[in-house]
C-alpha positions as CSV (number, residue, x, y, z in Angstrom):
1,X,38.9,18.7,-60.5
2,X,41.3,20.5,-58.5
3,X,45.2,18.6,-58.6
4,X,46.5,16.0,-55.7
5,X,46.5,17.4,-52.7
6,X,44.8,21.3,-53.8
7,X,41.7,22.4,-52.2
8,X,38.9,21.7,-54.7
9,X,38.1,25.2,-56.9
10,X,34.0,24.9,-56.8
11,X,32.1,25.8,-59.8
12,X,28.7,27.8,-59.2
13,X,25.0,27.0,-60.2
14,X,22.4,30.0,-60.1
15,X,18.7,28.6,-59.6
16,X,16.3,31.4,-60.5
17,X,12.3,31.1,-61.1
18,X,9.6,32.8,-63.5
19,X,6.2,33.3,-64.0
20,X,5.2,32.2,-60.5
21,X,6.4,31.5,-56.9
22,X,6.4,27.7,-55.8
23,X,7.5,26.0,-58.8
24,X,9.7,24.1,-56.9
25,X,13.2,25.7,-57.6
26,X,14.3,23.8,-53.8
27,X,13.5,20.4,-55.2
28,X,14.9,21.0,-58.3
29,X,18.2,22.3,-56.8
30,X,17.9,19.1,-54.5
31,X,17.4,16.9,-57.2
32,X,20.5,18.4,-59.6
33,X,22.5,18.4,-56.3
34,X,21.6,14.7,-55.8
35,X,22.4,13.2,-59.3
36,X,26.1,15.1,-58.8
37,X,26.5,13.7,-55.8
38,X,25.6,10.6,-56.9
39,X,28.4,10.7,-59.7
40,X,31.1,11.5,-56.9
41,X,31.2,15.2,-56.6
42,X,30.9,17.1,-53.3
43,X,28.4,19.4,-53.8
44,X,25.9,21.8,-51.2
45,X,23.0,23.9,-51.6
46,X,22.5,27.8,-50.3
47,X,19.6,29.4,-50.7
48,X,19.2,33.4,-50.7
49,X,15.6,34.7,-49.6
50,X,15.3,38.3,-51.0
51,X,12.9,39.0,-47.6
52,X,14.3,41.7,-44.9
53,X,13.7,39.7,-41.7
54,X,17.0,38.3,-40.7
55,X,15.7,34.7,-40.7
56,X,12.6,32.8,-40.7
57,X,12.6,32.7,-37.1
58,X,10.2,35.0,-36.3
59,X,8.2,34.5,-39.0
60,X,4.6,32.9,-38.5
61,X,4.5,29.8,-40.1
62,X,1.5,30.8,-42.1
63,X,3.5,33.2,-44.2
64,X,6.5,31.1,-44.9
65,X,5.7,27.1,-43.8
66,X,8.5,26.1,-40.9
67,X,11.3,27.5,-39.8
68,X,13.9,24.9,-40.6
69,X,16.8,24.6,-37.6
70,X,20.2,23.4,-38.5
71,X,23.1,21.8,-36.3
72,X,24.8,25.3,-35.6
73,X,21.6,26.8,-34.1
74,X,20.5,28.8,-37.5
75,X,17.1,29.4,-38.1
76,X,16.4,29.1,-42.1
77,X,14.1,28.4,-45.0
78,X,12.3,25.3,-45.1
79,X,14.2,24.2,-48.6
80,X,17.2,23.7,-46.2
81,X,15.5,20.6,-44.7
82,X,14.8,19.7,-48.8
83,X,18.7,20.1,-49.2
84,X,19.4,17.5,-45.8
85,X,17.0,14.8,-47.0
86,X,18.1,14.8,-50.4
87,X,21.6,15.0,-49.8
88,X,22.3,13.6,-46.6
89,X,24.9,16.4,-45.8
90,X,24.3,18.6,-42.9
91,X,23.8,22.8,-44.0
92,X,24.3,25.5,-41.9
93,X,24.2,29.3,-41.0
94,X,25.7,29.7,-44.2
95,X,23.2,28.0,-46.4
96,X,20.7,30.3,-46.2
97,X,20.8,34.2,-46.2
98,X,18.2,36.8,-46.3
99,X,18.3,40.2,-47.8
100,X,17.8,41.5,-43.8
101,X,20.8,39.9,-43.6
102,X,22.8,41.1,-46.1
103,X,21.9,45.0,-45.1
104,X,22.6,44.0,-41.7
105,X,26.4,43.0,-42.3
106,X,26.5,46.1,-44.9
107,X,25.1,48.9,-42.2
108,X,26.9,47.2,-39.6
109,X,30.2,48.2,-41.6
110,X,29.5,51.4,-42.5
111,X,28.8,52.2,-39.2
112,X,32.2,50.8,-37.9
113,X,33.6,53.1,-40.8
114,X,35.1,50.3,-42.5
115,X,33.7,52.1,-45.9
116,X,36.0,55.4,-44.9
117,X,33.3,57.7,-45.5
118,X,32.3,56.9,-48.9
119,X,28.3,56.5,-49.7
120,X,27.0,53.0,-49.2
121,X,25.1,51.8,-52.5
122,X,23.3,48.7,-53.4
123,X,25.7,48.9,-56.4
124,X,28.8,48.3,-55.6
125,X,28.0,47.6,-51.3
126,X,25.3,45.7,-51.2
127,X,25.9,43.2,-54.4
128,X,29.5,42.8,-53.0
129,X,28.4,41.7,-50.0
130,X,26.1,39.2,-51.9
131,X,28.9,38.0,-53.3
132,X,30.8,37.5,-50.8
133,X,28.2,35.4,-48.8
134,X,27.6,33.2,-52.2
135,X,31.2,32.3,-52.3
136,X,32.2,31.4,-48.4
137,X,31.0,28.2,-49.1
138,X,32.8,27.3,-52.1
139,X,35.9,28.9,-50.6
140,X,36.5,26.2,-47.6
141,X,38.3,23.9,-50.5
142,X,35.7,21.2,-49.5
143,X,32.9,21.6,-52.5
144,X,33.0,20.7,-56.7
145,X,29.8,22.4,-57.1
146,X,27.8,24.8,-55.1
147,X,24.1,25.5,-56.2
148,X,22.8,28.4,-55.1
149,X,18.9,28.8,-55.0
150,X,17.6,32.5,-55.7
151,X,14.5,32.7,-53.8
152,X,10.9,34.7,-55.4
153,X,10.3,34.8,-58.6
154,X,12.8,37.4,-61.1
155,X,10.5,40.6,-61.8
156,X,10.3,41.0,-58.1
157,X,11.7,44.1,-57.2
158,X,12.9,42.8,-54.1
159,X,15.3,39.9,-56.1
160,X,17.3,42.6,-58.2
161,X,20.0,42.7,-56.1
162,X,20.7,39.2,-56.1
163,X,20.0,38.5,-59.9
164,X,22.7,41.6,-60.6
165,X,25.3,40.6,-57.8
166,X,24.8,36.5,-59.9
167,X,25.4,39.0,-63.3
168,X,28.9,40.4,-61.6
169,X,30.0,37.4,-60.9
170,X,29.3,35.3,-64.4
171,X,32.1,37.9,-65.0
172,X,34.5,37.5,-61.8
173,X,34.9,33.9,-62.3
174,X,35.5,33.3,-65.7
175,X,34.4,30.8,-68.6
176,X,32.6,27.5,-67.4
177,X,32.7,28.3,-63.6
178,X,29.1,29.7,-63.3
179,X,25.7,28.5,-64.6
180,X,22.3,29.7,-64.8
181,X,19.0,27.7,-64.8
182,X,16.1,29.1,-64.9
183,X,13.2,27.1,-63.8
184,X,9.6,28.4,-65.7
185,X,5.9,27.6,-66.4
186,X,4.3,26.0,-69.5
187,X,0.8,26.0,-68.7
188,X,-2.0,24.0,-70.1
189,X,-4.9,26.0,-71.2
190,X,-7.9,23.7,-71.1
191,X,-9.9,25.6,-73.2
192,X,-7.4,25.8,-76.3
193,X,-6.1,22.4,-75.3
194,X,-2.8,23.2,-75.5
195,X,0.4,24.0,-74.0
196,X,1.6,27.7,-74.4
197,X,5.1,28.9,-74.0
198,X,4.8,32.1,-73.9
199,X,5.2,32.9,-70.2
200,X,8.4,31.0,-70.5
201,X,9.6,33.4,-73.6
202,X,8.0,36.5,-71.1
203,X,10.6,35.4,-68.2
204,X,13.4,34.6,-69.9
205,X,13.2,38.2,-71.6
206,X,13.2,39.8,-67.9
207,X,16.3,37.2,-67.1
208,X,17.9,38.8,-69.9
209,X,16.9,42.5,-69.4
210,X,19.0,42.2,-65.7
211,X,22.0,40.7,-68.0
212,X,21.5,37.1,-67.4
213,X,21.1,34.3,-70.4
214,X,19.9,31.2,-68.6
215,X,22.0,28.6,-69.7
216,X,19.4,25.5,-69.0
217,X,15.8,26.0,-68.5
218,X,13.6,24.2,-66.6
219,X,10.0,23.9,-67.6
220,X,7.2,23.0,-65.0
221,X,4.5,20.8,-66.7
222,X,1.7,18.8,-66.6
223,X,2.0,17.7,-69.6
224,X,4.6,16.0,-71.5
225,X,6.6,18.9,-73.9
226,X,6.5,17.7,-77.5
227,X,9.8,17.8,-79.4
228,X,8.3,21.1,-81.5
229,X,7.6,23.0,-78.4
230,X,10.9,22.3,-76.7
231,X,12.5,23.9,-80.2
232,X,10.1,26.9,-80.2
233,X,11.2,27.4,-76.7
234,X,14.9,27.0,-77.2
235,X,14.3,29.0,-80.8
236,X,12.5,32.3,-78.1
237,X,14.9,32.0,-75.3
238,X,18.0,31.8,-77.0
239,X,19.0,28.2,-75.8
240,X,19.9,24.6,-77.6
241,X,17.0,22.3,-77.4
242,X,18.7,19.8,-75.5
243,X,18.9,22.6,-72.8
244,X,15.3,22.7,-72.2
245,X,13.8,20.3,-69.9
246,X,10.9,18.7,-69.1
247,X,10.0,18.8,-65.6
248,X,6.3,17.0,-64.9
249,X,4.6,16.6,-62.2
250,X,5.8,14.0,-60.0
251,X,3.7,11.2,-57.4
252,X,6.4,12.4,-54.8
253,X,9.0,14.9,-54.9
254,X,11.5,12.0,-54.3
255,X,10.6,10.9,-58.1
256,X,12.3,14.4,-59.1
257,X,15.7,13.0,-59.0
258,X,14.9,9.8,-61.4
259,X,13.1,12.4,-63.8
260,X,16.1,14.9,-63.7
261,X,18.3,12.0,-64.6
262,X,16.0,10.3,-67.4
263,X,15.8,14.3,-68.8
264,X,19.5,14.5,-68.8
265,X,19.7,17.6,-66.8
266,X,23.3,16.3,-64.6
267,X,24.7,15.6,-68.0
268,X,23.7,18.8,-69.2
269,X,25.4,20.8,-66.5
270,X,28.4,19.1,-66.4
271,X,28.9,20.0,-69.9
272,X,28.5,23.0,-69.6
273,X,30.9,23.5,-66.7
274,X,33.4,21.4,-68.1
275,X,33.4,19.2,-65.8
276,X,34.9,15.6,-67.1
277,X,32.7,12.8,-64.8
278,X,32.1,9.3,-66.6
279,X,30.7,8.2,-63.5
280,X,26.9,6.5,-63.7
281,X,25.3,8.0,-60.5
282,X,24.6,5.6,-58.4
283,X,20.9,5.7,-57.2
284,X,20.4,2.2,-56.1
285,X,19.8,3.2,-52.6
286,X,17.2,6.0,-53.7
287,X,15.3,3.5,-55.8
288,X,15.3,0.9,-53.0
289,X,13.4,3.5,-50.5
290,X,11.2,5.0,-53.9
291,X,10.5,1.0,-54.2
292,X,9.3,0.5,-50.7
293,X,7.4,4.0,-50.6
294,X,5.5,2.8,-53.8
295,X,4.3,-0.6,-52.8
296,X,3.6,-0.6,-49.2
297,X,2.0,-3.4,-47.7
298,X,0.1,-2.1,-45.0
299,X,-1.5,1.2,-44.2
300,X,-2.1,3.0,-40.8
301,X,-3.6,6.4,-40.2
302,X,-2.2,8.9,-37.9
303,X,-3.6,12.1,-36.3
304,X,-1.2,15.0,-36.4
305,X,-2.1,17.6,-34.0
306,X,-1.4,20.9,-34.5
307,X,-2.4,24.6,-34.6
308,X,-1.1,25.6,-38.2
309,X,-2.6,23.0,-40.0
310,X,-4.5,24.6,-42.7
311,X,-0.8,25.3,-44.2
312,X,0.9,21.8,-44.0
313,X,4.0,23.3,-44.6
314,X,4.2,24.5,-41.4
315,X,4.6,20.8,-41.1
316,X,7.1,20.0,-43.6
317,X,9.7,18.0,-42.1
318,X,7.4,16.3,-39.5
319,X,5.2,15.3,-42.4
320,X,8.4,14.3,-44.5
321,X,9.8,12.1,-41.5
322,X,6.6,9.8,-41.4
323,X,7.2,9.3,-45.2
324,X,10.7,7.8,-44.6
325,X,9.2,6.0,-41.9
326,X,6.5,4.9,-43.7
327,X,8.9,3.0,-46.5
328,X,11.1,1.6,-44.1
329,X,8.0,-0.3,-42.5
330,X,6.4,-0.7,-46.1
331,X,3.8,0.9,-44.5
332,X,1.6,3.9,-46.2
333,X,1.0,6.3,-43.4
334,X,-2.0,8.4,-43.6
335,X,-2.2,11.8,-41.3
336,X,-5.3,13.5,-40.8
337,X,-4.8,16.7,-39.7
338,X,-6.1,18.1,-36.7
339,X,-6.4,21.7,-35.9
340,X,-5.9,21.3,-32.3
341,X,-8.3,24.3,-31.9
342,X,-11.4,21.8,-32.7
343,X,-10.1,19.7,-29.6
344,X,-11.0,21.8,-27.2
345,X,-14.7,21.7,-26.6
346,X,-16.7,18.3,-25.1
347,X,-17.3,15.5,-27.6
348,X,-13.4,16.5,-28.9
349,X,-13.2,12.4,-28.5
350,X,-15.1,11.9,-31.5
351,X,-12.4,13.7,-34.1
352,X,-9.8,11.5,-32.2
353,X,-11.2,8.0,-32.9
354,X,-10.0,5.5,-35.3
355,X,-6.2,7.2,-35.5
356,X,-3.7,4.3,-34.7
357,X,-1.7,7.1,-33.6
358,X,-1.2,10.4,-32.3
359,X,1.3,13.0,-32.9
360,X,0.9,16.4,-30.5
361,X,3.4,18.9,-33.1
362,X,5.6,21.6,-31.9
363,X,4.5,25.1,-31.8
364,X,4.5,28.3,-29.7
365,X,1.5,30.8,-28.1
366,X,-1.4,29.9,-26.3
367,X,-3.8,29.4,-28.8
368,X,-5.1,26.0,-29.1
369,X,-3.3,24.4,-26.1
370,X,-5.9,23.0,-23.9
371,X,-6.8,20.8,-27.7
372,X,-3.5,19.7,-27.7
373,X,-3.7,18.6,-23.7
374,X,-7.1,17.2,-24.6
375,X,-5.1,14.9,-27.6
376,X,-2.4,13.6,-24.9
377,X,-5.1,12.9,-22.4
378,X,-7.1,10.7,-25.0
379,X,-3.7,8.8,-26.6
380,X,-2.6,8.0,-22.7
381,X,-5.7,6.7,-21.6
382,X,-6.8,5.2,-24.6
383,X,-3.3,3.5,-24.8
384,X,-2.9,4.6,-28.2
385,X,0.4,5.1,-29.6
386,X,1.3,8.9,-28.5
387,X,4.6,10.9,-30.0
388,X,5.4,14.3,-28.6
389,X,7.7,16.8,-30.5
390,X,9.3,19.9,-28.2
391,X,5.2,21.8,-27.2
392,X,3.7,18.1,-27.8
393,X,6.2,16.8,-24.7
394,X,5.2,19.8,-23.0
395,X,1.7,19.4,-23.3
396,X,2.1,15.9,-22.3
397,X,3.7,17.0,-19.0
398,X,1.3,19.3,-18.2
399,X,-1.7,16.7,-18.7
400,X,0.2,14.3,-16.8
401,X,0.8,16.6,-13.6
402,X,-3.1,17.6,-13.9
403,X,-4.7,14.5,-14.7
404,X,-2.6,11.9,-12.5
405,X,-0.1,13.9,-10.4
406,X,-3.5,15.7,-9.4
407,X,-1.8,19.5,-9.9
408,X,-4.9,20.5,-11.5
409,X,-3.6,24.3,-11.9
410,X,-0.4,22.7,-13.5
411,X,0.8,24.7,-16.9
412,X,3.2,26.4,-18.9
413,X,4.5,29.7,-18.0
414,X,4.1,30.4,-21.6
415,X,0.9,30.5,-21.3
416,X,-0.1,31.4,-17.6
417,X,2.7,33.6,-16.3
418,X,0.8,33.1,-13.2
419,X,0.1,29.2,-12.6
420,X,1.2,28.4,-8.9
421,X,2.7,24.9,-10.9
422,X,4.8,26.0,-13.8
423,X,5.4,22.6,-14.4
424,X,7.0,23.9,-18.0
425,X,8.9,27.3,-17.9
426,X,11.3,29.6,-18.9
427,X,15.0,28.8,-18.4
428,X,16.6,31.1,-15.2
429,X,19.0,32.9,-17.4
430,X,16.5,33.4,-20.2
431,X,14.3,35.4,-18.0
432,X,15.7,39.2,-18.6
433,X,15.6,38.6,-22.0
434,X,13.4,40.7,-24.1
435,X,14.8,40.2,-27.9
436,X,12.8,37.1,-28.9
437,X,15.3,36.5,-31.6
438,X,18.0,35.6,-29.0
439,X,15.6,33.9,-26.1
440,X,15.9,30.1,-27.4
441,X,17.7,27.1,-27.0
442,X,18.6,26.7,-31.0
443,X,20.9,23.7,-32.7
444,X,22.1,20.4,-31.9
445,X,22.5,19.2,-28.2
446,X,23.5,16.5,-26.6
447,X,21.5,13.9,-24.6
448,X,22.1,11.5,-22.5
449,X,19.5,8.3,-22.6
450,X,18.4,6.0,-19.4
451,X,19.5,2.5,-19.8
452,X,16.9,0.2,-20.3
453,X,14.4,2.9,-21.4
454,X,12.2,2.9,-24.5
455,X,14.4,5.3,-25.7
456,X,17.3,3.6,-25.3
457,X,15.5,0.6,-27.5
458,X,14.6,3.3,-30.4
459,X,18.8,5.0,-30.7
460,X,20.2,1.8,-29.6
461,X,22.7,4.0,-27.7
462,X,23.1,6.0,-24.6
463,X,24.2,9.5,-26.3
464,X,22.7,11.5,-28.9
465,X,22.4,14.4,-30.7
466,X,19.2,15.9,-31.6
467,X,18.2,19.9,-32.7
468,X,16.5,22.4,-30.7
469,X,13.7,25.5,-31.2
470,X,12.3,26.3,-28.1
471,X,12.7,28.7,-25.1
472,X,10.6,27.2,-22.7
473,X,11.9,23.2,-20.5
474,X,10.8,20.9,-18.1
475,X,10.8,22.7,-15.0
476,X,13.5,20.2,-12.8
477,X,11.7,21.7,-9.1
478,X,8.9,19.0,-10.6
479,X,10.8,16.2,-11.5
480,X,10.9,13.8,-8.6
481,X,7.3,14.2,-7.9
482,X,6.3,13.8,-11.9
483,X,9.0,10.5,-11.8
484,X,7.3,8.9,-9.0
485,X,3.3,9.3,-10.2
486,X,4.5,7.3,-13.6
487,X,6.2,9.7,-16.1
488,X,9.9,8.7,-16.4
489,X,12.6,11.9,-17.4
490,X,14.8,9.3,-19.6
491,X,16.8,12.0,-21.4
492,X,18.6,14.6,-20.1
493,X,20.8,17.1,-21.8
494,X,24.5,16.3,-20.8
495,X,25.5,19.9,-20.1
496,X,22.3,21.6,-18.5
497,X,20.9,18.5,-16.6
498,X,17.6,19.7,-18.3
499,X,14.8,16.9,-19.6
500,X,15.2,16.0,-23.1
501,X,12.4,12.6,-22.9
502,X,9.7,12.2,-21.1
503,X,7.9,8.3,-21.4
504,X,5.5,6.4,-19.6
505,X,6.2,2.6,-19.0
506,X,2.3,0.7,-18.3
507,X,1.4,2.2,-22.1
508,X,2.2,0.7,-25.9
509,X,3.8,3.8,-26.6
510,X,4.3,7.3,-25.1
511,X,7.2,9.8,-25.5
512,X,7.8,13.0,-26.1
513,X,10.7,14.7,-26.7
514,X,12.0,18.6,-26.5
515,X,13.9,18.2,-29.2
516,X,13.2,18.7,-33.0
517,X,14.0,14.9,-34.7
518,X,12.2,15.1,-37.9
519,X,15.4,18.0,-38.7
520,X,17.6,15.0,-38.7
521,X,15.9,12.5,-41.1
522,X,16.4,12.3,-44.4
523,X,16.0,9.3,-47.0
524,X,18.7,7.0,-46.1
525,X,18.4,7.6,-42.6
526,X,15.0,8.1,-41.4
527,X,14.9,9.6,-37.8
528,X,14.6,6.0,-35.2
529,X,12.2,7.6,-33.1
530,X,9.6,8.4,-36.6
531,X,9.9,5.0,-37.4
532,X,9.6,3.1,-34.2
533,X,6.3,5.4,-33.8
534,X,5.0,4.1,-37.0
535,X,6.1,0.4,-36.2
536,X,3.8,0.9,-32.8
537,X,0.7,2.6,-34.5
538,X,0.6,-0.3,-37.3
539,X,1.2,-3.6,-34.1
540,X,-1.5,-0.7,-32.7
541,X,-3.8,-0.9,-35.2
542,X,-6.6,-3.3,-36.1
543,X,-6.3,-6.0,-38.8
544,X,-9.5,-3.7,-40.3
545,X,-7.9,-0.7,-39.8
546,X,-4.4,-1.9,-41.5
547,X,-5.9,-2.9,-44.5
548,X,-4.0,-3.8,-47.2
549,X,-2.9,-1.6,-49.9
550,X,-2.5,-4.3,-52.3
């Protein structure tokens, strides 16, 4: 695009929705961003939240599913992840901004003076600094395309800033450097039997009321969109048919890509852009994975333990991880979901049996922790296949030191400030700190992995690099005693000296880790430690159990 030896000039994409939250804008965006990518172009994917927390972070995971953590410690939207396992490209702080963020940076400089005393308005202040955060990424020379994701649904009166500062800069860039699609409903009434556009028509007229004409649109079905209604709807909405497209529902968002491609939608866009590509994109490793996913041999069930499971989003890339997993293995992995709240009471065994696995999930607060000790305590001397993520290791500690270290007051700090064996707590220079925002240990750290250990046999190296959300660690004035009753420290993080793996040696399988893996995997390179898991709950399970899935 750009000539021999130039930084590459990025065009710009504009995702917007209509009619409803949740269509699926991120896996859309994933999917477009995938197909380019697969035709050579560099692309990312940022995604602006018109909410005025900063970030996610301290956001409970029932409003807004996980808090996604990138390499550089930011704490963003869970369509980031969606971006990573499509994509295979690492996102950071700059991928995702909030509006909190935006009048952060804006009051922050008025109150340095930077504006000279003039007054500070959405229009021009605010939409300039929207700006400017769209184009940072596109300005390091390094992408062709950068899709940006406008998050809620246009109408909201939250979004107008965002839709107005995308207006602005149809304008600043010029012909064929920026396009909007605009992802929308077609329902099916059941009643009239029929498909009926006119939602579609309603958002595309409140797109064009803020000064936007989607270029593409998008149309969320589940139905297939006959050749008449896709004219009817270009006819309304002021596009060419071939710029509306069919988006059905898929068997697995990992379908989305195939059905982008087969609808023409890459082709579309770089048409529109101007971009000249004669490249075929080259899915073969996609549909190799979509292949395995699709006609799995075996099939295991695995419990996923958890406090926040009502929303499985809260979830999303733990429960995305055992999917890649699950293909590599040719394996379909059930998860029954656990709220570990039910765990807690006697007879908790009975919602535990028949799982060829157990997974204890991260989480933070006191609330449903003794179900979560209650899960370890069953998987350890059961000798079923146990995987702890960041509170899961925790929890795992703590049972251990109470159940066979003989601490029976052990706990976490978190939760008893007073426990005479804080077996788990806070970190020494963390404790003055009252701004939860700024308490944790966020982003990608480096750990070093005991030779020899089951760890060791999962990486197949010595030192890694694995993300962090937490505030509260192993407590080291514990870790001799805690080696020498069984459970082995096998990681430790190279700067700190604090435990990164805990594992136990007389069982099939038992670790936990403080880290966050399941950021890491995506679909060509599922996270080792999901997939040796998986291997050890199917050798785990019973030839009645495994079935067959034939």
């Amino acid at each position: 695009m750009s000539g021999k030896g130039q930084p590459k000039t990025a065009k710009y994409i504009f995702v917007t929705g209509g009619v409803t939250s949740s269509l699926g804008k991120g896996i859309i965006a994933s999917s477009l961003a995938k197909l380019l990518q697969a035709r050579g172009l560099s692309v990312t994917i940022q995604k602006f939240d018109p909410y005025i927390n900063i970030d996610p972070g301290t956001l409970n995971p029932y409003e807004h599913g996980e808090c996604y953590v990138t390499n550089d410690g930011a704490e963003t939207d869970l369509d980031l992840g969606h971006y990573e396992r499509f994509l295979g490209v690492p996102t950071s702080q700059a991928n995702n901004i909030t509006t909190g963020r935006i009048y952060y940076n804006v009051i922050t400089k008025e109150r340095r003076g930077d504006y000279l005393g003039k007054t500070v308005q959405v229009v021009p202040h605010i939409t300039d600094e929207i700006k400017r955060s769209i184009l940072l990424l596109g300005e390091t020379g390094e992408y062709d395309v950068v899709i940006t994701e406008i998050g809620g649904c246009v109408g909201d009166i939250e979004s107008l800033p965002f839709i107005e500062a995308t207006r602005q800069l149809k304008w600043d860039l010029g012909e064929k450097n920026t396009l909007f699609i605009h992802l929308t409903l077609v329902p099916y009434l059941a009643s009239a039997g029929e498909l009926k556009t006119k939602p579609t028509q309603h958002s595309v007229r409140q797109l064009s009321e803020s000064g936007i004409q989607p270029d593409i649109l998008v149309c969320r079905t589940e139905h297939p969109l006959p050749q008449d209604m896709r004219r009817k709807i270009a006819l309304f909405c002021n596009v060419s048919a071939n710029d509306v497209i069919e988006a059905m529902d898929a068997e697995t968002i990992y379908d989305v890509p195939l059905l982008m491609r087969k609808e023409k939608l890459d082709a579309r866009v770089l048409y529109k852009l101007d971009i000249y590509n004669d490249r075929d994109a080259d899915l073969d490793q996609w549909k190799a994975f979509l292949g395995k996913l699709k006609n799995p041999t075996e099939q295991i069930t695995i419990g996923l333990v958890g406090k926040y499971v009502e929303l499985k989003d809260s979830y999303k890339s733990i429960a995305e991880a055992i999917i890649h997993a699950g293909a590599v293995c040719e394996t379909k992995v059930n998860i029954r979901w656990i709220s570990s709240e039910t765990l807690i009471d006697a007879g908790y065994e009975s919602r535990l049996a028949n799982l060829d696995g157990i997974l204890v999930a991260p989480g933070f607060g006191e609330r449903g922790i003794e179900g979560k000790i209650n899960a370890v305590k069953y998987a350890r001397e059961n000798k079923i296949p146990f995987f702890g993520i960041c509170l899961g290791m925790q929890c795992a500690v703590i049972e251990f030191s109470r159940n066979v270290l003989g601490l029976a007051e052990a706990h976490s700090s978190e939760m008893n400030p007073e426990t005479i064996h804080p077996v788990i707590d806070i970190m020494a220079e963390q404790k003055d700190i009252t701004n939860k925002g700024g308490t944790m240990r966020l982003g990608a750290y480096g750990c070093k992995i005991e030779k020899g250990s089951l760890a060791h046999s999962i990486y197949g190296k010595l030192n890694i690099q694995e993300r962090h959300r937490h505030r509260y660690e192993f407590n080291n004035n514990y870790f001799e005693q805690i080696k020498a009753a069984g459970m082995t420290p096998t990681g430790i993080n190279t700067d700190s000296g604090l435990v990164e793996i805990v594992e136990i040696k007389d069982h099939p399988f038992f670790i936990g880790v403080q880290f966050h893996p399941e950021y890491k995997s995506t679909v060509v390179n599922p996270a080792p430690l999901f997939v040796h898991f998986v291997k050890a709950a199917l050798k785990n399970a019973s030839p009645v159990a495994k079935g067959t899935t034939k």
